[in-house]
Every structure is written in structure tokens, then in C-alpha cells.
N, C-alpha and C positions, 0 to 999 in steps of 0.2 A: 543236683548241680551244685557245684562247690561257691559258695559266696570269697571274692578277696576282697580283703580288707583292706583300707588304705587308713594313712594318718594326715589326716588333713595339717593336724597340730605341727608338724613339722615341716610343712612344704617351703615354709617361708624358709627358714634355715637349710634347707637341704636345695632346693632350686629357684629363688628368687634370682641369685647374681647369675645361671645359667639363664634363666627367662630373661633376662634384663638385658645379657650380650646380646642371645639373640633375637631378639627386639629393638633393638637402637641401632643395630645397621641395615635395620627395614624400614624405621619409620626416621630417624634420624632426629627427635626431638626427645627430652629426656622427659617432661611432664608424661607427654602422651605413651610414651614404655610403659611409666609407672600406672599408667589408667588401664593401659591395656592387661598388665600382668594382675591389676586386681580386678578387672573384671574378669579373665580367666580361671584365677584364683576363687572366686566368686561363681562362676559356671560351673568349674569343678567340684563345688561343693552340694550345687543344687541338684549336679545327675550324677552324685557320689555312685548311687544305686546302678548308676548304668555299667559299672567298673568292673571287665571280665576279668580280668587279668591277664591278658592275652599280651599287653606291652608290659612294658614298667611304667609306673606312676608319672617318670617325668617324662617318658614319649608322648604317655597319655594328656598331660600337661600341654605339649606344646602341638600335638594336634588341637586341642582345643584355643591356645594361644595362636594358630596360624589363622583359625576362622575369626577368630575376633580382629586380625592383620588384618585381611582380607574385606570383613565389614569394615572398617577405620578406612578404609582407600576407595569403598563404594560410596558410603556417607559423603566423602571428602571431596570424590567425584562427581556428585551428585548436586553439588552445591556451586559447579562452575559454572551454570548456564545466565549466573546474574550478570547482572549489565555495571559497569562501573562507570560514574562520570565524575571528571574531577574540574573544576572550576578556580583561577586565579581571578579574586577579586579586590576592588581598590575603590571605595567611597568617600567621604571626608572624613570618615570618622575609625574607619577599622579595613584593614587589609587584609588578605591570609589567605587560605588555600581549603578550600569547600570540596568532601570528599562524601558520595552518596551511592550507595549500593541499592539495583532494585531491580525486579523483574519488570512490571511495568506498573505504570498507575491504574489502580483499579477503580477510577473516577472517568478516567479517560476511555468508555464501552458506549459501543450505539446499540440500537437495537437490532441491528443486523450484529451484532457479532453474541448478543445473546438468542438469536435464535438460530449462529451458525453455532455455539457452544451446546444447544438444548439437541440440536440434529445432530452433533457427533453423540453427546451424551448415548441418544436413545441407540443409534448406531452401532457405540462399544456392548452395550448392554446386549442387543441382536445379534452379533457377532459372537459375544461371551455363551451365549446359549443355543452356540452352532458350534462349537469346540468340544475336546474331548472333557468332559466333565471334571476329571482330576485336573487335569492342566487348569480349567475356568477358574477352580476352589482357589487353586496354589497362588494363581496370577493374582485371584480378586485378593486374598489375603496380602501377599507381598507387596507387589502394584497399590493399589486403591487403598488397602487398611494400612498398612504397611508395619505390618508382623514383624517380628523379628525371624533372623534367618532356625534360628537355636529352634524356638518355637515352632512353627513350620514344621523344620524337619522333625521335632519329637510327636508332633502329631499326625503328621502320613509317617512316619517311619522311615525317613530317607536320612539318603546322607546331601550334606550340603551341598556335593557335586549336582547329586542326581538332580534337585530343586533346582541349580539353575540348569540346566537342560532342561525341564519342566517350562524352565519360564521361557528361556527362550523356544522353544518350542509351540508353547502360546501364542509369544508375541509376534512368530512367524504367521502362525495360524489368524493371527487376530489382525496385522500387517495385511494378508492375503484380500480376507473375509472386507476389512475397509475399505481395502482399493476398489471394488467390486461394488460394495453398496454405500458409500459416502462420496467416491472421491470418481464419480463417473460426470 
């Protein structure tokens, strides 16, 4: 089998201002292009090895560039479930405007809600171990540890597609299996 060769040493020169267009009319901030294209730049170099030669260098580039798009909008997504409150306040001494992000207080739990968190707990776990095995692995890694997506796929050998059908796949299966022995 024929090894290709790529120059890493050039990529900057030869596709950075390509990466850079097309990156800034997807995410629309110019920091975050540049974090993107060098962690791409950076992925690209860690699975050099992986390089058939099957595209050119900068397809190969920007397939690797769209998954890291793609994680940047899940991360980003992932972070809207906080609760925001903002407060206008006026003492004797100092006014202004009180801004606090938070999911909830975690001082504010009774003992019911630790022993309805310890009975989901044992539930997912029950569940997890009633699914198809691959799918349990993929979810506990992504889900629970929270692997990266890169990682994941280099070690089942998939492509980024197929892991999340994996997941959701799971998450159906694990959805199913909850209804059925938590939420009866």
C-alpha cells in the first residue's frame, strides 16, 4: 500500500486564509475561526498517519475542520440549559445591576431528591446493561465521561456520522428502557 505524504510545514501558507473564509461564515466570530482552524491544524497533524490520499490535503483539511464546526455548536449548545437572573438593585450605598448564571443551588437538596437521584442513578446503570453493548460503550464514553468526539471514533473505528446514530440510538434505547422501570 502506497504511504502519501503531506507537508504539514506548508498548510499554514497554502490553506489557512481558505480555512479562515470558510469558517467565519459558520461561526461568525473571528477568535473562535482562528481556535477552530488551529485545532484542526492540530488534529491534522496528530492522525497525519491516517492520510490515504484519496482527497487533496485541503479537502482532507476541511473535513476535519467541519467536525470540529460541528463540536464548537454542540459544546455551545450544550451550555444553554443555565438559568439566568438578573437583578436591579439600589441600597444606600451602591446601585447597579446583579447578573448570575446557574443551574441550580446545590445546597438547596432534601433527602428525597437524593434518593430520587441515587434511583435514577442505579436505573441508568440497569438500563445501560440491557442495551446493545457497542451502543452502552459509545454512550458511557460520550454521555458520562465525555470523550471527545475525534477520540471515540479512532477507537471503534467509525466515522463521526455513524457515533452519533450510536448515540442516539442508545439514547432511544435507554429513553425506552427508563420509561418502563424508573418512571412507572
Amino acid at each position: 500500500m502506497a504511504t502519501h505524504k503531506i507537508d504539514a510545514n506548508k498548510w499554514v501558507d497554502r490553506y489557512s486564509d481558505y480555512l479562515y473564509n470558510y469558517t467565519i461564515v459558520r461561526v461568525n466570530d473571528h477568535e473562535v475561526a482562528q481556535d477552530l482552524i488551529s485545532e484542526t491544524f492540530f488534529a491534522g497533524l496528530k492522525s497525519a498517519a491516517n492520510f490515504k490520499g484519496e482527497a487533496s490535503e485541503r479537502t482532507w483539511l476541511i473535513s476535519i475542520l467541519k467536525r470540529k464546526i460541528i463540536d464548537h455548536y454542540r459544546k455551545k449548545n450544550s451550555k444553554k440549559g443555565k438559568a439566568e437572573i438578573r437583578m436591579q438593585y439600589n441600597d444606600s450605598e451602591t446601585e447597579g445591576d446583579w447578573l448570575e448564571e446557574r443551574v441550580s443551588d446545590p445546597f438547596d437538596k432534601t433527602a428525597e431528591d437524593d434518593m430520587e437521584n441515587t434511583e435514577l442513578g442505579l436505573a441508568i446503570h440497569e438500563c445501560l446493561d440491557g442495551i446493545n453493548e457497542k451502543q452502552a460503550a459509545i454512550f458511557k464514553l460520550k454521555t458520562i465521561e465525555n470523550y471527545d468526539t475525534e477520540a471515540i471514533c479512532n477507537e471503534y473505528n467509525i466515522t463521526p456520522s455513524n457515533l452519533w446514530v450510536i448515540i442516539h440510538r442508545a439514547r432511544t434505547a435507554m429513553a425506552d428502557c427508563l420509561e418502563q422501570k424508573w418512571l412507572k
